[in-house]
MARBA-3410 file (N, C-alpha, C, O; in Angstrom, 1 decimal):
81
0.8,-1.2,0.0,0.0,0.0,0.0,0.9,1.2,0.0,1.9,1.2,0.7 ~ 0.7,2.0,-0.5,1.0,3.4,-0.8,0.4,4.6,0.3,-0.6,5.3,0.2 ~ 1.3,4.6,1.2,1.0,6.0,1.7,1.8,6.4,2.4,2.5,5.7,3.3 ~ 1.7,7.9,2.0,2.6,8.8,2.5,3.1,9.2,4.2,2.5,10.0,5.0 ~ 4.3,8.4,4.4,4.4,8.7,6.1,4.9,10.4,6.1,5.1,11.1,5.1
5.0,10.7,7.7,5.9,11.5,7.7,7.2,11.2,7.4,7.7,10.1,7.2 ~ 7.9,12.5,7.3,9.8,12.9,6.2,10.4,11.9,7.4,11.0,10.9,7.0 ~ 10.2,12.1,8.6,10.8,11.7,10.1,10.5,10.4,10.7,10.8,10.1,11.9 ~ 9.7,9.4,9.7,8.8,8.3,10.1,9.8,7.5,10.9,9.5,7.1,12.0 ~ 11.3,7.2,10.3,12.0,6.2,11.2,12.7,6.8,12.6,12.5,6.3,13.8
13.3,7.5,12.3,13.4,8.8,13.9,11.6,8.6,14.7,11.6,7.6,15.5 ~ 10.8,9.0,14.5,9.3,8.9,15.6,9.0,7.6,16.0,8.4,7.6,17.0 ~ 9.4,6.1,15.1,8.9,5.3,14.9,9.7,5.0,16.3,9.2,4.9,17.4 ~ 11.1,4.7,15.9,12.3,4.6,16.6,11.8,4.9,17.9,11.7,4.0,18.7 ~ 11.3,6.4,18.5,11.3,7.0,19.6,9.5,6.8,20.2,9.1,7.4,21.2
8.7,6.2,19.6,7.5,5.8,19.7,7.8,4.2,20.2,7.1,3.6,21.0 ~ 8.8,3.6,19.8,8.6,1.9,20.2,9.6,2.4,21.6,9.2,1.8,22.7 ~ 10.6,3.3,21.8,10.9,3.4,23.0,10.8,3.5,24.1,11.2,3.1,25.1 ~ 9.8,4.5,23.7,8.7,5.4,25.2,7.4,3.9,25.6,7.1,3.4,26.7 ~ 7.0,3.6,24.4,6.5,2.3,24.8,7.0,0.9,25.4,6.4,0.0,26.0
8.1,1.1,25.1,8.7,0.0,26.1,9.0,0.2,27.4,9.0,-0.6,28.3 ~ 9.4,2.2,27.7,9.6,2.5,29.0,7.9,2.4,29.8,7.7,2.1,31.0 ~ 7.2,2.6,29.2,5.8,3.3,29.7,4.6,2.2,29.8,3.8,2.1,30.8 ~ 4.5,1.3,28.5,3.6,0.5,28.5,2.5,1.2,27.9,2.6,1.9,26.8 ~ 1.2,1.0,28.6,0.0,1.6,28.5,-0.5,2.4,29.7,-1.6,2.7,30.0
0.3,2.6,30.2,0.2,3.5,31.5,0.1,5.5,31.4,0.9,6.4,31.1 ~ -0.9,5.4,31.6,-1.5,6.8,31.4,-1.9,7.2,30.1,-1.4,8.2,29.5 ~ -2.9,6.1,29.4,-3.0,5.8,27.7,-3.0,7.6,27.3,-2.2,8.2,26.5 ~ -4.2,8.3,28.3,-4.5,9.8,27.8,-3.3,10.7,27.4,-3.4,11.7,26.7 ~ -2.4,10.3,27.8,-0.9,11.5,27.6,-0.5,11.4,26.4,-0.6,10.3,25.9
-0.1,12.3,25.6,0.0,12.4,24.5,1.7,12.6,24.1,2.2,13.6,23.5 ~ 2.2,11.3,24.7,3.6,10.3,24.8,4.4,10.2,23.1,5.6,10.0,22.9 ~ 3.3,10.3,22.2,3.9,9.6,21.4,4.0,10.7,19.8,4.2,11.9,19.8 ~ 3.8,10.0,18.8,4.0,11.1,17.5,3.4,9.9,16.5,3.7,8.7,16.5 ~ 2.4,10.6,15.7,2.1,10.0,14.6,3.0,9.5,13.6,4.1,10.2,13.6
3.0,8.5,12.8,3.9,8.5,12.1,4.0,9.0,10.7,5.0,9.1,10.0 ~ 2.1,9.5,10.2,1.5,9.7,9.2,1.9,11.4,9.1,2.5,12.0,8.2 ~ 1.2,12.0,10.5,0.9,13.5,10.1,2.4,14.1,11.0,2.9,15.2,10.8 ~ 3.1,13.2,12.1,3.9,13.9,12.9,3.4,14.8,14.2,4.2,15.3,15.0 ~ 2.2,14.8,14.2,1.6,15.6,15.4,1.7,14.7,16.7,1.8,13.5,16.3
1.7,14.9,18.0,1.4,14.5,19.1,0.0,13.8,19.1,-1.1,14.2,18.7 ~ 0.5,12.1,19.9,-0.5,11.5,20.2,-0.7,10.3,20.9,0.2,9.5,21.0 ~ -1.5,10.2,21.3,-1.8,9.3,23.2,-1.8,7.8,22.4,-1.7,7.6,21.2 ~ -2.0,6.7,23.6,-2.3,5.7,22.8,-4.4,5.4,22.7,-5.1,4.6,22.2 ~ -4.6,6.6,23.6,-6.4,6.1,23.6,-6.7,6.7,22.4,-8.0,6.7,22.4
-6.2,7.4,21.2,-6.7,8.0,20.0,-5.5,7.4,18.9,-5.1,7.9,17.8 ~ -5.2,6.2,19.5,-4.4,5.5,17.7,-4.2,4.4,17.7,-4.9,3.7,18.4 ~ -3.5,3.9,16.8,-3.3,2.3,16.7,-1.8,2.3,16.4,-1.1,3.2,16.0 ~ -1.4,1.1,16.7,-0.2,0.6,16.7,-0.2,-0.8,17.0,-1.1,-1.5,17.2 ~ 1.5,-1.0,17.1,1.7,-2.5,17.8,2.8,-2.4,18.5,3.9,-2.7,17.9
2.7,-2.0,19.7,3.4,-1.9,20.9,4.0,-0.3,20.6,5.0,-0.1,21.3 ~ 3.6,0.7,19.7,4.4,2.1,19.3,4.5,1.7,18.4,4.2,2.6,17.6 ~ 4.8,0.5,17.8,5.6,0.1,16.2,4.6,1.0,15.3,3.5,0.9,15.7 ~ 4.9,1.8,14.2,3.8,2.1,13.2,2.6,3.0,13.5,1.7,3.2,12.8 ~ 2.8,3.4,14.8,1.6,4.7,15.8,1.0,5.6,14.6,1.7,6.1,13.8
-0.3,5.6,14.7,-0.8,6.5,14.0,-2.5,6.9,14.5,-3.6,6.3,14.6 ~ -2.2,8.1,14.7,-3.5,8.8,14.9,-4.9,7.8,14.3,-4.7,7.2,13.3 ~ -6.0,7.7,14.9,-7.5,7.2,14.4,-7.5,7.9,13.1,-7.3,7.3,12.1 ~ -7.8,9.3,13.4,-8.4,10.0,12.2,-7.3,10.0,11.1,-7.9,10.0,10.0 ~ -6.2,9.9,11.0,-5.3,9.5,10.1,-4.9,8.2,9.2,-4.3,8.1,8.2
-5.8,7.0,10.4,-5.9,5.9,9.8,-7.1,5.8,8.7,-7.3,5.3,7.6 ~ -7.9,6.6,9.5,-9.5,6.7,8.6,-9.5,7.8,7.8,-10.4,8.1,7.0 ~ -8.5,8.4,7.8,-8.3,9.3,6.3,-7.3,8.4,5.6,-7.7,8.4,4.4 ~ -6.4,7.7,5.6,-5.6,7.5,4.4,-6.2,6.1,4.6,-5.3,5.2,4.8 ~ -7.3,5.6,4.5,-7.8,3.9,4.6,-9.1,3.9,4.3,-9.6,3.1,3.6
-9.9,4.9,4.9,-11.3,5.1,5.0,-12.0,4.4,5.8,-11.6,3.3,5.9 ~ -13.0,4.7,6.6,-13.9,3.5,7.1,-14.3,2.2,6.6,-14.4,1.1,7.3 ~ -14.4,2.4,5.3,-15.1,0.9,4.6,-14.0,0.1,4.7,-14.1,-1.1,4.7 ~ -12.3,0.8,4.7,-11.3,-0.4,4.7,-10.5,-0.1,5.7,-9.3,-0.2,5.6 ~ -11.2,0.4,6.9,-10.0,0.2,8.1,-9.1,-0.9,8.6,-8.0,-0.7,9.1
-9.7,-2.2,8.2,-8.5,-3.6,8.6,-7.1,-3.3,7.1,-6.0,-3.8,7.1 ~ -7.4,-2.5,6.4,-6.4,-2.6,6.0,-5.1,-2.1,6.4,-4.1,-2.4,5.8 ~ -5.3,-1.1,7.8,-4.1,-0.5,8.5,-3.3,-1.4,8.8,-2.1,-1.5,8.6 ~ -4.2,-2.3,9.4,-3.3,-3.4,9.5,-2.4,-4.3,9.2,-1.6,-5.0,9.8 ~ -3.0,-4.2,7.5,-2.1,-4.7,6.7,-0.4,-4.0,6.4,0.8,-4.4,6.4
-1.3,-2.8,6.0,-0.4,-1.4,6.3,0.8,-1.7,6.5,1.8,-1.8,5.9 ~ 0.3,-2.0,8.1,1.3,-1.9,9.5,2.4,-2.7,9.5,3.6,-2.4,9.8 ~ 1.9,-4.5,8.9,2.2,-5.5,9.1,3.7,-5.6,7.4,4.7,-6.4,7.3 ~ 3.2,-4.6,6.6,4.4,-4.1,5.5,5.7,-2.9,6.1,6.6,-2.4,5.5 ~ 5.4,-2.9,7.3,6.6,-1.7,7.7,7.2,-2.5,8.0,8.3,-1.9,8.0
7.5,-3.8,8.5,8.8,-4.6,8.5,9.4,-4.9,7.8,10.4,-5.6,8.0
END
């Protein structure tokens, strides 16, 4: 699939899987982490990921996927290895 990360995706990604390994899911609301799509600040209770791997905002998954194909993030996701 084709879409456009952020310029900084492996730097955030990098520092998204680390804070997750220090933190866990502890204080989901804090806004700990960075999209990897748009770059902005964001919690784990408004994204998806897999453990930080690949973090990306809701509304960013459902803009670049759409509703009718949200399981495809996961496919997505499962291509950044």
């Amino acid at each position: 699939m084709d879409i456009e990360v952020h310029k900084d995706y492996e730097q955030i990604d990098r520092e998204n899987i680390e804070v997750f390994e220090k933190t866990g899911l502890k204080r989901p609301e804090e806004d700990r982490f960075r999209c990897v799509i748009c770059g902005e600040p964001a919690c784990i209770d408004n994204s998806i990921s897999h453990r930080g791997h690949g973090l990306i905002h809701a509304w960013c998954a459902n803009k670049a996927f759409s509703y009718e194909n949200g399981l495809d993030v996961f496919k997505w996701m499962a291509e950044l290895d």
